[in-house]
C-alpha positions in Angstrom: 0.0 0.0 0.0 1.2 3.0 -1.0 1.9 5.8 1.9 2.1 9.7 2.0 5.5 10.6 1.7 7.0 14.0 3.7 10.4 15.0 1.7 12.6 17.7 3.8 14.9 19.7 2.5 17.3 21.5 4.0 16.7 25.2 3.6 20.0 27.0 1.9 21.1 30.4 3.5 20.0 33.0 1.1 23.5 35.0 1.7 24.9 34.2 -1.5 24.9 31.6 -4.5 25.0 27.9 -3.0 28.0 25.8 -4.2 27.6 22.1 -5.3 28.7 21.5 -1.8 25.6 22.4 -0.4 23.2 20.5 -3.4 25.5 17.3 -2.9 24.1 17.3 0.7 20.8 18.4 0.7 19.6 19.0 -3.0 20.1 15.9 -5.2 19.5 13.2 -3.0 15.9 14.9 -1.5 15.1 14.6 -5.3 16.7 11.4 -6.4 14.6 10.1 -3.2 11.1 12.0 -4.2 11.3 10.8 -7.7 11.6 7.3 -7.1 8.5 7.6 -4.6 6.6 9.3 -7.2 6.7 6.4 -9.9 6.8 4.0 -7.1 3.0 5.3 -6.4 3.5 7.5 -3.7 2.1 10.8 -2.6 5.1 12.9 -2.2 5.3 16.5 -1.0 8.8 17.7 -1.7 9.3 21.4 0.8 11.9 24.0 1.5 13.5 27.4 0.7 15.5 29.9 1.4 16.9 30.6 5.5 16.9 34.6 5.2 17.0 35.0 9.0 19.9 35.9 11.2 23.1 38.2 11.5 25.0 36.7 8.7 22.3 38.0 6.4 22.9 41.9 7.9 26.5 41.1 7.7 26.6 40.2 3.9 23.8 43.1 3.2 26.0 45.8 4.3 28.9 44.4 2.4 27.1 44.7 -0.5 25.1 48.3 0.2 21.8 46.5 0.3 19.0 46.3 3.2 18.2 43.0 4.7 15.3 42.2 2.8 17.2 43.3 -0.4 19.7 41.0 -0.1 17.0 38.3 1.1 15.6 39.0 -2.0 18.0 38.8 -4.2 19.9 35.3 -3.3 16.2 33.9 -3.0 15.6 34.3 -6.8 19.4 33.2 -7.8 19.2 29.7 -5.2 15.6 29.4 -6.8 16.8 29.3 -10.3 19.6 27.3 -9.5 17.7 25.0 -8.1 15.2 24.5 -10.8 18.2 24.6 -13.3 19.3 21.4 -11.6 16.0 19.8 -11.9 14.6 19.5 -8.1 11.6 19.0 -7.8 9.9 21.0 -5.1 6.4 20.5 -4.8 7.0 24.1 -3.2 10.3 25.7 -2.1 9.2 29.2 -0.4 11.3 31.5 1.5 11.3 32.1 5.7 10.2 36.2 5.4 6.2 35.4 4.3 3.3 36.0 6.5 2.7 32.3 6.8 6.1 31.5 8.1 5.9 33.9 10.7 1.8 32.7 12.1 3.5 29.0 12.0 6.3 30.0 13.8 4.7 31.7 16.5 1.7 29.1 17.0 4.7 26.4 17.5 6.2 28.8 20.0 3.1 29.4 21.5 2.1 25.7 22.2 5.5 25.1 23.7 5.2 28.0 25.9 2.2 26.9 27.2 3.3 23.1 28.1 6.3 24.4 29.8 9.4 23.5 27.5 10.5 27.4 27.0 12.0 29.0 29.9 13.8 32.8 30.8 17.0 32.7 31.2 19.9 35.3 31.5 23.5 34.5 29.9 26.4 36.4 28.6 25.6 37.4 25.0 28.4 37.5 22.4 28.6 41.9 21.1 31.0 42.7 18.2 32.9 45.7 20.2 33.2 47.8 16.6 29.4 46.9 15.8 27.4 46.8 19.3 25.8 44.0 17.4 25.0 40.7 18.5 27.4 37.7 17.0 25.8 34.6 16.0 26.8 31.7 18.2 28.2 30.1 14.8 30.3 33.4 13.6 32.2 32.5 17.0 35.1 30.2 16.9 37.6 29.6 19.5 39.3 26.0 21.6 36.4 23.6 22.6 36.9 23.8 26.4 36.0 19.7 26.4 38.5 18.4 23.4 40.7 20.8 23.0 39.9 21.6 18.9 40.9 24.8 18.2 38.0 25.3 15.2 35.0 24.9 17.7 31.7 27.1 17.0 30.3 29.0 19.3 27.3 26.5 19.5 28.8 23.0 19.2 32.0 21.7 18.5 32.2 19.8 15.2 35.1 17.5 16.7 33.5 15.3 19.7 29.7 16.9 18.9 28.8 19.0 22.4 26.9 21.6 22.5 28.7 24.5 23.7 27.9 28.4 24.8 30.1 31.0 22.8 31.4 32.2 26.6 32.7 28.7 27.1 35.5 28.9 24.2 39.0 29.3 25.0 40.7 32.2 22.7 37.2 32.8 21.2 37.1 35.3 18.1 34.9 36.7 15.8 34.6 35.0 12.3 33.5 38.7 10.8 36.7 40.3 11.3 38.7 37.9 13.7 38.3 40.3 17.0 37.3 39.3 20.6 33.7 39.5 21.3 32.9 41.6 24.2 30.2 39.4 26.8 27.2 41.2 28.1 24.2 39.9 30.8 21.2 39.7 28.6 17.7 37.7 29.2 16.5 35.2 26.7 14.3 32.5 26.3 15.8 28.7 26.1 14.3 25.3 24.8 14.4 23.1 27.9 16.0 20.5 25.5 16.9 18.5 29.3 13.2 18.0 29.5 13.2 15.4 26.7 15.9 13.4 27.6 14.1 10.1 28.3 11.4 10.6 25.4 14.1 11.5 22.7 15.7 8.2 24.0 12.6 5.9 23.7 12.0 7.3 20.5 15.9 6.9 18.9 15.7 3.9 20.1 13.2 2.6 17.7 15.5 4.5 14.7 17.9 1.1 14.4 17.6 1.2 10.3 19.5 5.4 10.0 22.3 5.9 8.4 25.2 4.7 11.3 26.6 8.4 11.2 23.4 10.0 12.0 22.5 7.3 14.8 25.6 6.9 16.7 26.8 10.4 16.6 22.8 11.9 18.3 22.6 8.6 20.8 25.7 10.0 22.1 24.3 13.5 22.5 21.0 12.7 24.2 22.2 12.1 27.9 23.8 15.9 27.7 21.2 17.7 26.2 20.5 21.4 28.4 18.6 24.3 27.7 19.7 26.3 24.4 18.7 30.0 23.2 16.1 30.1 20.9 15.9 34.4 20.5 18.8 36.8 19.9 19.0 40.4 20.7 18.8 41.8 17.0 16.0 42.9 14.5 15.9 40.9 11.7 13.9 38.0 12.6 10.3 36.4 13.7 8.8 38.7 16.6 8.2 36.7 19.2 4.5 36.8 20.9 5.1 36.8 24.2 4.0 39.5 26.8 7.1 41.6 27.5 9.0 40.2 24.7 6.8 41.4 21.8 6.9 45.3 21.9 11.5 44.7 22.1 12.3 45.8 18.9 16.0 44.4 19.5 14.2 40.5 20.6 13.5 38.0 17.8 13.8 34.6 17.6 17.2 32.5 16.4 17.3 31.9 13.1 18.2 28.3 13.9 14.5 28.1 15.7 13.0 29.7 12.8 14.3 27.6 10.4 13.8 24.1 11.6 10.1 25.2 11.9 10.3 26.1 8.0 9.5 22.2 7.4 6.3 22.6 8.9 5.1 26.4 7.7 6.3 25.2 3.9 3.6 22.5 4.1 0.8 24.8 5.2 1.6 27.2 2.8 1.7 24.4 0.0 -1.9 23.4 1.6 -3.1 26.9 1.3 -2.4 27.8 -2.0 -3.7 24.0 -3.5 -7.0 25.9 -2.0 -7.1 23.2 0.8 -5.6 24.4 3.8 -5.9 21.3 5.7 -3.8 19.0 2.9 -0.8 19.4 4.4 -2.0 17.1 7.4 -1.5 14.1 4.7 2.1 14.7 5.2 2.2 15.1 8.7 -0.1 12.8 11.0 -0.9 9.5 10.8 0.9 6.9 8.5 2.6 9.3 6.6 6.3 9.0 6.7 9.0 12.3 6.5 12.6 12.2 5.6 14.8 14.8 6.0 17.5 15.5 4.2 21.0 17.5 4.9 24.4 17.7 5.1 26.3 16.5 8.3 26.8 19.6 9.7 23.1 19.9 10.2 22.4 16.7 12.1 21.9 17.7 15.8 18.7 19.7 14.6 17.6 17.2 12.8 17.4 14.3 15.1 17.8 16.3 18.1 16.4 19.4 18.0 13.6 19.7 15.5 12.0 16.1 17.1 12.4 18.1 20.4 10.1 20.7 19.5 7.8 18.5 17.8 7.5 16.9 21.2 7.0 19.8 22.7 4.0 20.9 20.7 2.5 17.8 20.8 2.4 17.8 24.2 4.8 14.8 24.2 8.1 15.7 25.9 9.3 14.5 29.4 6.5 17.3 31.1 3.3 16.0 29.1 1.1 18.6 27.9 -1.5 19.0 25.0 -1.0 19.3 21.4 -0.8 22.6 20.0 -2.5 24.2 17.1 -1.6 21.9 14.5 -2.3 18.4 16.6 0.1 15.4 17.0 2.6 15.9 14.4 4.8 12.8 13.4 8.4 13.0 14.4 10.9 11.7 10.9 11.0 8.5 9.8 14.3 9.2 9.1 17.3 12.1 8.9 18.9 11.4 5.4 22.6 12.9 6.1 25.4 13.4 4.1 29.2 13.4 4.3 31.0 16.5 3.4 31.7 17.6 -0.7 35.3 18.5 -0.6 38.5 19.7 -2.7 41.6 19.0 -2.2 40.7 17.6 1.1 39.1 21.0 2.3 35.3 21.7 2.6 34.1 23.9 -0.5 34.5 27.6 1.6 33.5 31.1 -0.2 35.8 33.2 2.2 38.8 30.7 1.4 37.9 30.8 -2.5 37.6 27.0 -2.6 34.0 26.9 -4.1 32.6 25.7 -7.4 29.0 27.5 -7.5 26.0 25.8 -8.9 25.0 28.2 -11.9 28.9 28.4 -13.0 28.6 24.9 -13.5 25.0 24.1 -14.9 25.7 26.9 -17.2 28.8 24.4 -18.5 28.2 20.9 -18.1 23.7 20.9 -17.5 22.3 19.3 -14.9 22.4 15.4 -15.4 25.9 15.2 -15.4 26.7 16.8 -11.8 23.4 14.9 -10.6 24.4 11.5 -11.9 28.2 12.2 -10.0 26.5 12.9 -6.9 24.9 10.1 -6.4 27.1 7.6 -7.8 30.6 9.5 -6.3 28.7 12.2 -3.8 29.9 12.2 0.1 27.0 9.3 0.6 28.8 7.9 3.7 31.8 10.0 4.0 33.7 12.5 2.8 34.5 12.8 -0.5 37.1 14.5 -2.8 35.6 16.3 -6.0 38.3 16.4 -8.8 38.2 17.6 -12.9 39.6 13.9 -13.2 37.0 11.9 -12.0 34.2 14.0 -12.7 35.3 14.6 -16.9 36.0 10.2 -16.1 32.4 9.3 -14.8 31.0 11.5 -17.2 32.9 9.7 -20.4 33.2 6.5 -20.0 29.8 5.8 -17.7 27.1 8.5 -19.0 28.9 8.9 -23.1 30.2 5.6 -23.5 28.0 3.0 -21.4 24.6 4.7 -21.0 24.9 7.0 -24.4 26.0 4.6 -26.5 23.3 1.9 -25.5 20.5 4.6 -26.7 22.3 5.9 -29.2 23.5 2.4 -31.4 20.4 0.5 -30.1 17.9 3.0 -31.9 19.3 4.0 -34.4 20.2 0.2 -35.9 16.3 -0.1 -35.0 15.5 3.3 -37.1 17.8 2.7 -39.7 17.0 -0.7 -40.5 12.5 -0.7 -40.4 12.1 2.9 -39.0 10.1 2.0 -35.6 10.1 -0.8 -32.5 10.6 -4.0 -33.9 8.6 -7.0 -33.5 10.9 -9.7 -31.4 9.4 -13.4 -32.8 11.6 -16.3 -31.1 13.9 -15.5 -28.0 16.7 -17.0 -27.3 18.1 -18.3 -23.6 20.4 -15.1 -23.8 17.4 -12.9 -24.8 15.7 -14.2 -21.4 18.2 -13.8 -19.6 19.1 -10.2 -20.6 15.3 -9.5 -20.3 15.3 -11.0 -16.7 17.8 -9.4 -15.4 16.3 -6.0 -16.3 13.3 -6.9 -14.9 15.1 -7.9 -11.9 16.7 -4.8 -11.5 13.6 -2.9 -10.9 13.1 -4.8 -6.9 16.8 -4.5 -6.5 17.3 -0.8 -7.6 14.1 0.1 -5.8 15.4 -1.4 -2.5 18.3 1.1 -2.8 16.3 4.2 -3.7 14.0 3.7 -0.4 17.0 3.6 1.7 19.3 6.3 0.4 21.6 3.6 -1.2 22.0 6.2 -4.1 25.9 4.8 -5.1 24.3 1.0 -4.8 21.1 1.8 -6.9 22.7 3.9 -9.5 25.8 1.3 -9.8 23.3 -1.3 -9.9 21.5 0.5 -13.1 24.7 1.1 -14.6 25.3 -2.9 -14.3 22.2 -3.4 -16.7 23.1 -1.1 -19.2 26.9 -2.5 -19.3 24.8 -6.2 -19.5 22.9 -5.0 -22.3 25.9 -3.3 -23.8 27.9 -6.3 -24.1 24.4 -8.8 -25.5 24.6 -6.0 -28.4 28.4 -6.3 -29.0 27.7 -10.4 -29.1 24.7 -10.8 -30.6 26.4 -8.7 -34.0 22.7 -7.6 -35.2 24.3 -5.4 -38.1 25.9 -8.7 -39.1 22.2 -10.5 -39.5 21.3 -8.9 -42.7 20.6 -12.6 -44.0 18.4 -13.3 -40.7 15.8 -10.3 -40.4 13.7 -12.2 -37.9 16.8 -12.5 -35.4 17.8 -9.3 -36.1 14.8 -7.2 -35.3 14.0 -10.0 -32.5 17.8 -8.6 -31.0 17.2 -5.2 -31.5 13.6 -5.4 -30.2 15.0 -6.8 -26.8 18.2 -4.2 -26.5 15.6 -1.3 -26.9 13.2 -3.1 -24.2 15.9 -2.9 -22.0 17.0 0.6 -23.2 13.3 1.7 -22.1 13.8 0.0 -18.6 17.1 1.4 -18.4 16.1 4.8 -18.9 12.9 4.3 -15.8 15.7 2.9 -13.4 17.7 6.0 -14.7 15.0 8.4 -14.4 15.3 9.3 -10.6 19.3 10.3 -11.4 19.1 11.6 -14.9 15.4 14.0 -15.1 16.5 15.8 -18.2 18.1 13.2 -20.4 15.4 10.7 -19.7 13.3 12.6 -21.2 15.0 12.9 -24.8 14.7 9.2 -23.9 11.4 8.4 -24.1 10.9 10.8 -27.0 14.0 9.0 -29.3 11.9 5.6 -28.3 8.7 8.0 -29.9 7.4 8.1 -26.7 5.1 11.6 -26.5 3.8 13.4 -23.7 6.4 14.3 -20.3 8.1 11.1 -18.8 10.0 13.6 -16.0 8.2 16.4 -15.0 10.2 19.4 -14.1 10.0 22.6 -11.7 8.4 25.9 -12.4 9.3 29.2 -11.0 5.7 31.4 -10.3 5.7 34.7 -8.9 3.2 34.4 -6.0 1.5 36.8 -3.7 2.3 36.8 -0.2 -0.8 35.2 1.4 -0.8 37.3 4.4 1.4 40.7 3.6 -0.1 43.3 1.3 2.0 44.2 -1.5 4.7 41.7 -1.5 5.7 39.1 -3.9 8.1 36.4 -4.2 9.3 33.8 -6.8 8.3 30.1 -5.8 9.4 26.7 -7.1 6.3 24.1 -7.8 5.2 21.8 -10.5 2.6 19.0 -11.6 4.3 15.4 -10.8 1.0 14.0 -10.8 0.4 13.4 -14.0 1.0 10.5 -17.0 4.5 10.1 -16.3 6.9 7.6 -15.8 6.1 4.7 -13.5 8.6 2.2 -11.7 8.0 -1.0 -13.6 9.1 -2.6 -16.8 6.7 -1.6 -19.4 6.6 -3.8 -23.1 7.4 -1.9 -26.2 4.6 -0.9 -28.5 5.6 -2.5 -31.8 5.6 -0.4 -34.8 5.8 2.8 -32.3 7.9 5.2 -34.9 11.2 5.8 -33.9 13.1 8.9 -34.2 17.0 9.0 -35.2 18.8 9.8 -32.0 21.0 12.8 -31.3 24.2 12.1 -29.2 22.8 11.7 -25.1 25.9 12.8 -23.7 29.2 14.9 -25.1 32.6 13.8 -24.1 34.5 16.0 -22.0 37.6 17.1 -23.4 40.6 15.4 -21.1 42.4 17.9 -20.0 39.8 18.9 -18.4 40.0 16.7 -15.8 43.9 17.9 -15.4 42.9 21.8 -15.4 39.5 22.2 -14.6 37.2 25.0 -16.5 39.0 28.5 -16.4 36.4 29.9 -13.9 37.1 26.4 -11.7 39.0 27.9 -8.2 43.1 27.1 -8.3 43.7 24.5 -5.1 47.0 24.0 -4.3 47.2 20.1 -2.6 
């Protein structure tokens, strides 16, 4: 039976262009993931946007002369087109600075409030001295008072995973502009995460199937979980509706808090605009399942935090209490995290110039190309090294030579030779067995794709195409010119399996499939992709914002092995793939960063 299926994004920081980094974490699996689903027969709803919260977004506005909102505004509409370039498909990616967002926010807040898991609290507050404005808890780096690493944040430390208070660093610094922040008493309000110690354990402990770097590394954490800021003393942010705490023009909430919660207002805003505002319980109560998807850096509120506060407003945590506004709300099924994307052994960084952005390199090589290395080379597991070499290597010998060559040799001997599908008459033992093991490869694939196995189920395509390559190379068909029966009955089962190919490909490789199904004279759209609307806010007068969506619904490609129409008219095939030159892979493109090993 099919179920509802929640797909969460991770929401990209709209101050400045995101780097393939950042989509090999969050963007291509969440999509690879969604499109299986869809052909498997699932409802999907596929949510996220742009994080336009926070300090770092005032920081980078002033840099470059613009307002806050400005600069929201104008990384919103270049992540947005980047990520419809690259073929995700959102069934809404929205932004955190709309009307909705805000209410969902604040009715969260409100429900936690009110079963006790918020408390007042006064701390020392991090102050740039040259600013007099308040340093995020991650702009703060300094010597992790518990390990020792010298390259701790001011809110955890990356190397032994504790969460940490910026006023608990040795040597701590501003990232900014490298000075000591100056500590000042100020009152804010904390998420009592100690009070869901022992639920957050009976519930990890029924997570046994994650990923072993997600598991391990937040069991570890749970036993020395403590209360953690959720507002800041700035103004650019979600008010926060609370007597005393409202009418502070210098009190909004984290952009951490914000943001998490972003899962949740994207869906009712998706509901809202279908014109049913209570669809996007489908997603959220009940059997529906959600999976969440990030890079590694992001795990904490993911399996920590964000199930915290779903607690918490369910009424759920260690204190009891009754469900908020929006009812019992499932926790995730599962938090889909990725290893790091890096070069030269170093994360992809924009202040150290070691960054390859998304748009430089669609505009280059297209989508399908950086999609299918992803997930067949991506940081799946670990870490991962991107290099020219191996990308210019996966793309030439797997997607031009294996994959591009199948489509291309296997229809055009078929087009040449009668001009449409062929009608197979006797099969042979190694026509069955070729045939079979396509078929096969739909369970097996499949089994993959539901786990975020993306290297296993995209090596385990590639494994039919190379078995259907080599049937072609032995079976000769352009040798059977005496034997038309065999012929056509060879080329009919090579382009059978070309056409299951291309569904186990689909998930991986939107665009190409498509030119696919069209060069087998398919008609009609196999992959759907994203659109970008300009929508209305639905609660602010006079503001409008760009939005990605799209019908996924329809007539399109289904997970199963579906027989050829015979006599179906076949089209003469244009390469699938170019060949990268080689010295690519020893130079990289001219705009590529330089990184000295």
């Amino acid at each position: 039976m099919s179920a509802s299926v929640l797909t969460a994004v991770a929401w990209p920081y709209a101050n400045g262009p995101r780097h393939i980094g950042h989509v090999s974490g969050f963007g291509v699996p969440s999509d690879v993931f969604s499109r299986y689903m869809r052909m498997s027969g699932h409802r999907v709803l596929m949510v996220s946007g742009t994080d336009e919260h926070g300090t770092p977004i005032q920081v980078q506005a002033e840099k470059e002369g613009l307002t806050a909102r400005e600069l929201a505004d104008k990384y919103n509409r270049v992540i947005a087109g980047d990520l419809q370039g690259l073929g995700l498909s959102y069934d809404l990616f929205t932004r955190t600075t709309t009307g909705n967002h805000y209410q969902v926010v604040q009715d969260l807040f409100s429900a936690l409030w009110k079963n006790g898991y918020v408390v007042p609290k006064t701390e020392m507050g991090a102050i740039s001295p040259s600013t007099g404005r308040t340093l995020p808890d991650r702009y703060i780096e300094g010597t992790c008072p518990i390990c020792g690493y010298e390259g701790a944040r001011g809110d955890q430390c990356d190397n032994c995973g504790n969460q940490l208070d910026p006023s608990e660093l040795i040597n701590p610094r501003s990232k900014i502009n490298g000075e000591t922040p100056k500590f000042v008493e100020t009152e804010h309000l904390f998420l009592d995460l100690s009070a869901f110690i022992d639920s957050l354990g009976s519930w990890m402990g029924t997570r046994s199937d994650w990923r072993p770097n997600v598991l391990k590394f937040s069991q570890n954490l749970i036993k020395d979980l403590r209360p953690r800021a959720i507002t800041r003393d700035l103004d650019w942010g979600v008010p926060i509706p609370l007597d005393g705490w409202s009418d502070q023009p210098m009190k909004r909430f984290y952009v951490w808090f914000d943001a998490v919660i972003g899962y949740l207002s994207a869906s009712v805003e998706w509901a809202r605009r279908t014109g049913d505002p209570d669809a996007w319980k489908e997603f959220w109560t009940g059997d529906a399942q959600g999976y969440y998807f990030m890079g590694k850096d992001n795990i904490v509120f993911h399996s920590l935090i964000w199930p915290s506060l779903l607690l918490g407003q369910n009424g759920a945590g260690d204190k009891g209490g009754e469900p908020g506004r929006f009812g019992t709300l499932n926790l995730p099924t599962e938090v889909v995290s990725s290893e790091y994307l890096t070069m030269s052994g170093s994360k992809f960084s924009t202040s150290r110039g070691t960054v390859i952005y998304v748009g430089d390199f669609l505009k280059e090589f297209g989508p399908d190309a950086l999609r299918y290395f992803i997930s067949v080379a991506g940081p799946e597991n670990q870490d991962t090294d991107f290099t020219w070499e191996e990308f210019v290597r996966r793309t030439n010998f797997e997607l031009a030579n294996e994959w591009g060559n199948l489509v291309n040799r296997s229809i055009s001997m078929a087009h040449k030779n009668v001009g449409a599908i062929p009608k197979a008459t006797a099969l042979t033992p190694a026509d069955h067995e070729l045939l079979a093991q396509s078929k096969a490869a739909f369970d097996t694939v499949g089994a993959h794709l539901r786990r975020s196995r993306f290297k296993q189920a995209s090596g385990e395509a590639m494994r039919v195409i190379s078995l259907a390559n080599k049937y072609l190379s032995d079976q000769e068909p352009w040798k059977l010119k005496d034997d038309l029966d065999r012929r056509d009955s060879v080329l009919h089962t090579a382009l059978q399996v070309v056409q299951d190919a291309n569904t186990l490909m689909t998930p991986f490789l939107p665009h190409s499939a498509q030119k696919v199904h069209e060069a087998l004279g398919g008609t009609g759209v196999w992959a759907a992709q994203p659109e970008m609307t300009e929508v209305d806010d639905l609660d602010i007068p006079d503001r409008s914002y760009p939005v990605l969506t799209g019908d996924y619904a329809g007539e399109q490609a289904k997970w199963e092995s579906t027989p050829l129409e015979v006599g179906r008219p076949l089209q003469k095939p244009s390469p699938l793939f170019t060949k990268l030159d080689a010295k690519l892979g020893e130079v990289g493109p001219e705009w590529a960063p330089i990184v000295t090993e």
